[in-house]
C-alpha positions as a LaTeX table, in Angstrom:
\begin{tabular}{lrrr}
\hline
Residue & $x$ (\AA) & $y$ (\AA) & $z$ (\AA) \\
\hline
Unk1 & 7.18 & $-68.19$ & 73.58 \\
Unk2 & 10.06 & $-66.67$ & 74.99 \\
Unk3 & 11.99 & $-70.29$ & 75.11 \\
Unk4 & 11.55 & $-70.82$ & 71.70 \\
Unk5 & 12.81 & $-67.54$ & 70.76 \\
Unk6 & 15.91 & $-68.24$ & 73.06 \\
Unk7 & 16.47 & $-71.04$ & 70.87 \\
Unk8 & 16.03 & $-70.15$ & 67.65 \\
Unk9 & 17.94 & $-67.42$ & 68.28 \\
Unk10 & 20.96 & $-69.76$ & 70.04 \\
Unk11 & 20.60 & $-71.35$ & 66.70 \\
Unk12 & 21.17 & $-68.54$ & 64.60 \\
Unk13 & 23.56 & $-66.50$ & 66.79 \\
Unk14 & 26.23 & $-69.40$ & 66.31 \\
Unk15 & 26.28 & $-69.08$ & 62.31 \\
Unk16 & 28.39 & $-67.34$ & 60.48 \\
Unk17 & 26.32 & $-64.66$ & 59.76 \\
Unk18 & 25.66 & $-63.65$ & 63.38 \\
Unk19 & 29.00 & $-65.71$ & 65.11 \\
Unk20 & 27.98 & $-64.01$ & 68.63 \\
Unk21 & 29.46 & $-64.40$ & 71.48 \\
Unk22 & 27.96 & $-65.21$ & 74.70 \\
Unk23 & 27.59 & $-61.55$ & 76.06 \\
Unk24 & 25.77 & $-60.09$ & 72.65 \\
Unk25 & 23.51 & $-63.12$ & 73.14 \\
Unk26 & 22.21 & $-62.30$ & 76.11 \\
Unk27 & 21.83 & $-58.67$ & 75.33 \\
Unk28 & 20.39 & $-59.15$ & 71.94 \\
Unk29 & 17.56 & $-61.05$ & 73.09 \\
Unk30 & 16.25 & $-60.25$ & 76.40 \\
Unk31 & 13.67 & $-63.15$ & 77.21 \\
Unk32 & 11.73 & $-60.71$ & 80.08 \\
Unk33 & 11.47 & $-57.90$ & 76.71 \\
Unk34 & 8.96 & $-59.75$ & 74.73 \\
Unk35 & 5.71 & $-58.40$ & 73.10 \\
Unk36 & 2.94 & $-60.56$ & 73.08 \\
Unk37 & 0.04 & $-59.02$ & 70.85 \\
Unk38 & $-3.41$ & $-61.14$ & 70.16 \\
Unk39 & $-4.89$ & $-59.38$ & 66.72 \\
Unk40 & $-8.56$ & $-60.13$ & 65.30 \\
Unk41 & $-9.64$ & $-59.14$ & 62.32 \\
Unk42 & $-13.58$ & $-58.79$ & 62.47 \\
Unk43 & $-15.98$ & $-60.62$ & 59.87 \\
Unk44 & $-17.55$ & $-58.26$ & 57.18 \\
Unk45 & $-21.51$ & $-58.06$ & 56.57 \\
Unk46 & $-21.01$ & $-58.35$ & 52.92 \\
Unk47 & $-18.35$ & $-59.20$ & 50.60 \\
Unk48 & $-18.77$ & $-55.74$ & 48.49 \\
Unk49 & $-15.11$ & $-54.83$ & 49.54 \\
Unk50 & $-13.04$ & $-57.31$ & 47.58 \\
Unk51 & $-9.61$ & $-57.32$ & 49.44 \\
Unk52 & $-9.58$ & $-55.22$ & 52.89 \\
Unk53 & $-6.19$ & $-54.46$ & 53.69 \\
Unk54 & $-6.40$ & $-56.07$ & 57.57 \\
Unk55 & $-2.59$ & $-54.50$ & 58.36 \\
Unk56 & $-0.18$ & $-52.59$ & 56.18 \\
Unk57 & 3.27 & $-53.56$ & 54.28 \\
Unk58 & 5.77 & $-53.69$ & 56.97 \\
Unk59 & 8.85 & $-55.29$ & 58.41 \\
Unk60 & 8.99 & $-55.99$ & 62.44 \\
Unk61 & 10.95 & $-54.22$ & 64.26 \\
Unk62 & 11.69 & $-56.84$ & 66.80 \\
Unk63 & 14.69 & $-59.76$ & 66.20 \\
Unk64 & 12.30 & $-62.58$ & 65.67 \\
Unk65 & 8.30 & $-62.31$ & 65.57 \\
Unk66 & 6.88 & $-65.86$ & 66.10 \\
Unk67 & 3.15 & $-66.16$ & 65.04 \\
Unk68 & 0.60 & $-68.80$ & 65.71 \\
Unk69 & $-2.20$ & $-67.92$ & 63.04 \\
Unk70 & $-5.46$ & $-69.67$ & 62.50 \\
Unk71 & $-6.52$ & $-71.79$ & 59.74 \\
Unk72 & $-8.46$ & $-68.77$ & 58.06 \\
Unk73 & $-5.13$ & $-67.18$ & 56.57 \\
Unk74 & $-4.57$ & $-63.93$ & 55.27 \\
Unk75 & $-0.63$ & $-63.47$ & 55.65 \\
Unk76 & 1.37 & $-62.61$ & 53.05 \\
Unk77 & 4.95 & $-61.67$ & 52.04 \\
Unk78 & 6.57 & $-60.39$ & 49.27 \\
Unk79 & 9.37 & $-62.43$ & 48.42 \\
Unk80 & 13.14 & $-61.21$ & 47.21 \\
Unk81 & 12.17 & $-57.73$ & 46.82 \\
Unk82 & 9.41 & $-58.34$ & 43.87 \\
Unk83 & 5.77 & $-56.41$ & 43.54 \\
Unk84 & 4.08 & $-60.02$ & 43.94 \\
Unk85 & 2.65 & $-61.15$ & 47.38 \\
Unk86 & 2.85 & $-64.81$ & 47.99 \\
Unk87 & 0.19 & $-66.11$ & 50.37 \\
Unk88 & 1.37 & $-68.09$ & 53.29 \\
Unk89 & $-0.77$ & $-70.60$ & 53.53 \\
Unk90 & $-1.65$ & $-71.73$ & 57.27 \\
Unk91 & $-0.85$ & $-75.20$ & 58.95 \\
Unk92 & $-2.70$ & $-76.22$ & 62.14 \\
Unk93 & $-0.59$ & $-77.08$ & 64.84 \\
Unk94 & 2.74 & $-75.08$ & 63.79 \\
Unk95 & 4.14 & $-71.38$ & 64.42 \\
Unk96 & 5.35 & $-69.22$ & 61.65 \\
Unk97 & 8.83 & $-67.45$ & 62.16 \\
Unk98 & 9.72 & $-64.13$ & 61.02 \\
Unk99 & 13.19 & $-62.05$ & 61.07 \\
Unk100 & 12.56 & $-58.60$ & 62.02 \\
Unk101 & 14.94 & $-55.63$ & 61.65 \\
Unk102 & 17.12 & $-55.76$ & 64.49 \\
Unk103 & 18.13 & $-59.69$ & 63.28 \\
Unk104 & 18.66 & $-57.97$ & 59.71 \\
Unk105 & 21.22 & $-55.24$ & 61.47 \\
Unk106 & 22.63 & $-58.25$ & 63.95 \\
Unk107 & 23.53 & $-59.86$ & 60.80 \\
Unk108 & 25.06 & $-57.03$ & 58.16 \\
Unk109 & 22.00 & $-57.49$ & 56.36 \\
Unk110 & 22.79 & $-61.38$ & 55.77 \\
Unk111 & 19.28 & $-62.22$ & 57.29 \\
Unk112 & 16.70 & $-60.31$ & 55.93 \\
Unk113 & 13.60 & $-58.53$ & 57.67 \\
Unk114 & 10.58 & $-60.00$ & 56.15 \\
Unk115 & 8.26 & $-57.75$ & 54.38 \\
Unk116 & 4.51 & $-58.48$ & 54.72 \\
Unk117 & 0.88 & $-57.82$ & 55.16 \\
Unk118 & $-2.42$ & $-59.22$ & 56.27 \\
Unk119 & $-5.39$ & $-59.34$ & 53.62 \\
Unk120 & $-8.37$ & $-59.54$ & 56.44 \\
Unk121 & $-11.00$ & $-62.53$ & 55.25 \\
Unk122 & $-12.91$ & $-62.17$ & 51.90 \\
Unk123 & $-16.01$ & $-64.02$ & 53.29 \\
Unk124 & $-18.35$ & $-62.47$ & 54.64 \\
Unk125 & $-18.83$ & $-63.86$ & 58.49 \\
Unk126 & $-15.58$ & $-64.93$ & 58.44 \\
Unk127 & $-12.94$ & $-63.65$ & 61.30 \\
Unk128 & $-9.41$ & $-63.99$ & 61.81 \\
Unk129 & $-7.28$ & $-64.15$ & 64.71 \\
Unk130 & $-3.73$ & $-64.65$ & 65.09 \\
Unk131 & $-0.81$ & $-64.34$ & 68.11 \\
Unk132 & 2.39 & $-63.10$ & 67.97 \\
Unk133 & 5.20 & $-62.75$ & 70.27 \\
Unk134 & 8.00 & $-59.64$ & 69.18 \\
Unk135 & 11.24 & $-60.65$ & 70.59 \\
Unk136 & 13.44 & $-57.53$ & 71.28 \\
Unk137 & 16.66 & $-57.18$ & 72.62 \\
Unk138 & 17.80 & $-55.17$ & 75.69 \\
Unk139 & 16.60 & $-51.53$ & 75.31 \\
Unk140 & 20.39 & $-49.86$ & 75.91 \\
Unk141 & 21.90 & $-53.08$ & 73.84 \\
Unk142 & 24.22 & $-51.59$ & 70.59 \\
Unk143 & 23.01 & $-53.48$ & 67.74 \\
Unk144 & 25.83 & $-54.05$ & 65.44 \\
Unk145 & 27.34 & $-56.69$ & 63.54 \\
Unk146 & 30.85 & $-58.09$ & 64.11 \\
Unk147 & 32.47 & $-57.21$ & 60.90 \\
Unk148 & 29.76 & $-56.05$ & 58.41 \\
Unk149 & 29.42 & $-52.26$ & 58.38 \\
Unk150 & 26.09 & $-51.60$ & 57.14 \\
Unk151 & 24.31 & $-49.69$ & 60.07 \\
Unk152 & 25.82 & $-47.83$ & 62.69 \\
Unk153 & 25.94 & $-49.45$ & 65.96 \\
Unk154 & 22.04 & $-48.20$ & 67.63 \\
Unk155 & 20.20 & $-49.13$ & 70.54 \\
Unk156 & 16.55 & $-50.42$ & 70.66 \\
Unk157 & 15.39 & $-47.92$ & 72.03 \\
Unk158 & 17.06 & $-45.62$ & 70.06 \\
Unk159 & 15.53 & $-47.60$ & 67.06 \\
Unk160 & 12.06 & $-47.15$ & 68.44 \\
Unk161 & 12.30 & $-43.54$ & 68.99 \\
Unk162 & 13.41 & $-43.03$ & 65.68 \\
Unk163 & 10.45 & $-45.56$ & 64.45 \\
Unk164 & 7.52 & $-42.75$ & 66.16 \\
Unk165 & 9.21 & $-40.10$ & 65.31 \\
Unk166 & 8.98 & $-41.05$ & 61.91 \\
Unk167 & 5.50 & $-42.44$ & 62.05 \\
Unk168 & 4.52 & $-39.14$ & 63.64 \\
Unk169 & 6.46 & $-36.85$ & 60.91 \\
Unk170 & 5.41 & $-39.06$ & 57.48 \\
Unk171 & 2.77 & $-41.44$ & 58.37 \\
Unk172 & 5.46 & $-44.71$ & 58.10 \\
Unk173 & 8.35 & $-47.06$ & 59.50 \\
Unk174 & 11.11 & $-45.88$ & 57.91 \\
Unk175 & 13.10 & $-48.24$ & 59.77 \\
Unk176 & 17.05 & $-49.44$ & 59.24 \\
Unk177 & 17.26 & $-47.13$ & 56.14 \\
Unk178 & 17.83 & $-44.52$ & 59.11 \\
Unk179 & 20.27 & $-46.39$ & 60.58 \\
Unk180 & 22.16 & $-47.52$ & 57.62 \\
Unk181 & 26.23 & $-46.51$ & 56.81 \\
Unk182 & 25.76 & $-46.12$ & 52.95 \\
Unk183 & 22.71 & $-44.92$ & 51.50 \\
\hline
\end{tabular}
């Protein structure tokens, strides 16, 4: 997992929107710094709850999340800043790619941190699993882009402090609105 996010993120750092150069590269995506997380979402008894929310609204926090879900589904996003989720419907044999926050500060907000959820099965009996590996960069790396100011330059682990402390204080991710130049 952590070759594939080396490349996509090769890919992406060379585009206009990122135009990194070799040093922020290897800083802003450190290949030994991955997450990999295995999450199951546990069959009901009874379909009396109509739509359990398995996870939350949420962005990741990481610079690219890459998820191999099963064929059960339950992922959704909400597309271009709307109220309406969009189901992602699952295809066997591929991996799902999303941006996370540090690739929407990388790129002066250019790329954009997907929001989403998980909507745990409706059937009753019915479980879902997926994987997902959280690409981060360097913990003392200074995230900023080139020429865009939007955020002030911050590290990861600066970002992930400010991520619990906010958790702890309001119950959410506040996320890059903390980090950002002009509210």
């Amino acid at each position: 997992m952590a070759r594939i996010a080396r490349k996509l993120f090769d890919a992406l750092a060379v585009s206009k929107e990122l135009c990194l150069d070799a040093e922020q590269r290897a800083s802003y995506l450190e290949e030994r710094g991955g997450t990999f997380r295995a999450y199951r979402y546990p069959a009901r008894d009874t379909a009396a709850v109509v739509q359990y929310m398995g996870m939350e609204p949420h962005t990741d926090s990481s610079v690219l999340s890459i998820l191999n879900q099963d064929l059960v589904g339950g992922l959704q996003v909400l597309r271009d800043g709307s109220t309406g989720w969009r189901r992602v419907r699952p295809v066997e044999g591929t991996l799902l790619v999303n941006l996370g926050d540090m690739m929407q500060a990388m790129s002066g907000d250019a790329y954009r941190s997907a929001v989403h959820r998980v909507v745990a099965p409706s059937s009753p009996g019915t479980e879902r699993m997926s994987l997902c590996y959280f690409a981060f960069p360097e913990e003392d790396a200074v995230i900023v882009h080139p020429s865009a100011g939007c955020y002030r330059g911050f590290s990861c682990r600066e970002f992930r402090e400010q991520v619990q402390a906010d958790i702890k204080a309001t119950g959410a991710k506040v996320g890059l609105a903390r980090f950002r130049l002009h509210p």
